[in-house]
N, C-alpha and C positions, 0 to 999 in steps of 0.2 A: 504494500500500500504506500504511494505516494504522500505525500506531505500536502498535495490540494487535496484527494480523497481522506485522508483524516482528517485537513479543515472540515469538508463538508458533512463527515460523519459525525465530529462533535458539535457540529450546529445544527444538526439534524437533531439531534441528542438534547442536547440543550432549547431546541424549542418545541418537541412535542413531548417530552417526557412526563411531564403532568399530565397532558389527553391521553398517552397511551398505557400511565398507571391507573387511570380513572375508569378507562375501560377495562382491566384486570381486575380491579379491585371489584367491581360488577360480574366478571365472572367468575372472579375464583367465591362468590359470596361476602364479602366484605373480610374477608382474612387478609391483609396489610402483608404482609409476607409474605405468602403465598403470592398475590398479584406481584411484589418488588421482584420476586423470582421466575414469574413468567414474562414479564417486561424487559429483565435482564436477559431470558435464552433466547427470546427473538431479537433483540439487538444483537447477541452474541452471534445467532446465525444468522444474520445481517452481514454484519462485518466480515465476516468468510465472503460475501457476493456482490462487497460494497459497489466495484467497478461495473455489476454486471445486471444491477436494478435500477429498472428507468422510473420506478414509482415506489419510494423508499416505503411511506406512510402504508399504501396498503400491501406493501410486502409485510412489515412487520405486524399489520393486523392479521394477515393469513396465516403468518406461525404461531399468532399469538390465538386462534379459534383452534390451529389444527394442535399445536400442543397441549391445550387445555381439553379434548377432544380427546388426544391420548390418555389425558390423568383420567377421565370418565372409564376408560377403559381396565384402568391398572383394580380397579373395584376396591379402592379403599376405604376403610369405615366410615361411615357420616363422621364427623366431627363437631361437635356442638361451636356457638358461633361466642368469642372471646371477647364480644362488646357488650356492654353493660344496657338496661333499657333505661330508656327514658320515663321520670317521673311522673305518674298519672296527672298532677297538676301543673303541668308546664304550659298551658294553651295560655296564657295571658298574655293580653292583646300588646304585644312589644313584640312582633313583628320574627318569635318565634313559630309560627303554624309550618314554615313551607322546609323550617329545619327540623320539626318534628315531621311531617310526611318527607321529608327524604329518609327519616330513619326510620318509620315504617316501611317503607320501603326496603330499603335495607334488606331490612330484620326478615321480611316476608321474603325477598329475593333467597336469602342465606337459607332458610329454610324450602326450599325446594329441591329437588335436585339437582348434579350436576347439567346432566339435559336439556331440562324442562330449564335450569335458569340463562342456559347458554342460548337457547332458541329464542327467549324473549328478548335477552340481551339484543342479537341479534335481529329480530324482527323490531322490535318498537325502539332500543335506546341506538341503534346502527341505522335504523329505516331501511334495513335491505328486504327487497319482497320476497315472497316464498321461494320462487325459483333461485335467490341468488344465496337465502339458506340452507336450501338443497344440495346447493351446489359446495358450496363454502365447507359444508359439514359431509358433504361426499353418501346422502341417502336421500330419499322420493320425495317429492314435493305434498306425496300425500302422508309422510310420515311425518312431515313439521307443520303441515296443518292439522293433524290428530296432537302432535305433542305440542302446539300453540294451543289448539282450544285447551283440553288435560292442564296444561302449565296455567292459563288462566282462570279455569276452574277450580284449582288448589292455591291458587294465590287469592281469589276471592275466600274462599273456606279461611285460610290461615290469617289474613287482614282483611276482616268488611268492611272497615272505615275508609279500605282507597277505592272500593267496589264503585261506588259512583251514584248508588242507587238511594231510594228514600230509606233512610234509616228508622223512619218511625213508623211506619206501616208495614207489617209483619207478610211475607211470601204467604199466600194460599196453600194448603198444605194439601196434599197430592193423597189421594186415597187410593187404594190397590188391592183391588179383589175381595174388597169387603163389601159393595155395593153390588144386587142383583144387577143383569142384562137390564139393561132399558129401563131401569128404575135413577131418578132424579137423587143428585149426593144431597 
């Protein structure tokens, strides 16, 4: 590596390293180490190909879906998430709400699976459409629109407060084979 391609790779470095730890940090679930260490291997395999990438940025977000794609695979234990909750009275109107729903957020993200959080990642905080998560993630456009709904339906279950919906009017509750044929619930 020349001495222009190291300028460029520690400016490269130097100005996306925040965006592309924020994006780790959202996939590996909020674990702060874990994202520092998947941030570091795609930069590391970066650098091996400095000369030979015409689009530094989403090179290292492709290693950076395709390696965290391998840790899904190594099938290691859930791990419980190492941030603390936030106080049930912290709504007080100073301008804390949008930093208490990012740590809902959060919190719900971390508990989900690897998966199910990578495909949201990808679909809603990346905006890539289905086909380009398919592709990214190397399986069926119909397998990321089943694990998008599934991921959204357990992210509702696990936080209702970000669900979106009336909170004070209770769902109608679904009766199932206890009513006769043609008889009114």
């Amino acid at each position: 590596m020349d001495l222009q391609d190291s300028e460029s790779y520690r400016d490269f470095v130097d100005a996306r390293w925040s965006a592309l730890l924020r994006l780790a940090n959202l996939l590996t679930g909020g674990d702060l180490h874990e994202a520092e260490d998947l941030v570091q291997i795609a930069l590391m395999k970066a650098l091996g190909r400095w000369r030979h990438i015409d689009d530094p940025e989403a090179y290292v977000r492709k290693v950076m879906y395709r390696h965290q794609v391998s840790r899904w695979r190594l099938r290691r234990p859930l791990r419980e998430p190492t941030f603390a909750a936030p106080p049930r009275d912290a709504g007080v109107a100073d301008g804390t709400g949008a930093a208490d729903l990012r740590i809902a957020v959060r919190q719900a993200l971390a508990r989900l699976t690897p998966r199910q959080r990578t495909v949201l990642v990808l679909r809603y905080f990346e905006d890539l459409s289905e086909s380009e998560v398919a592709a990214t993630l190397g399986c069926s456009i119909g397998t990321v629109r089943s694990t998008t709904h599934r991921s959204l339906a357990r992210l509702r279950a696990l936080a209702p407060e970000l669900g979106g919906g009336d909170p004070v009017t209770p769902a109608p509750e679904a009766s199932f084979g206890n009513t006769p044929k043609g008889a009114r619930a």
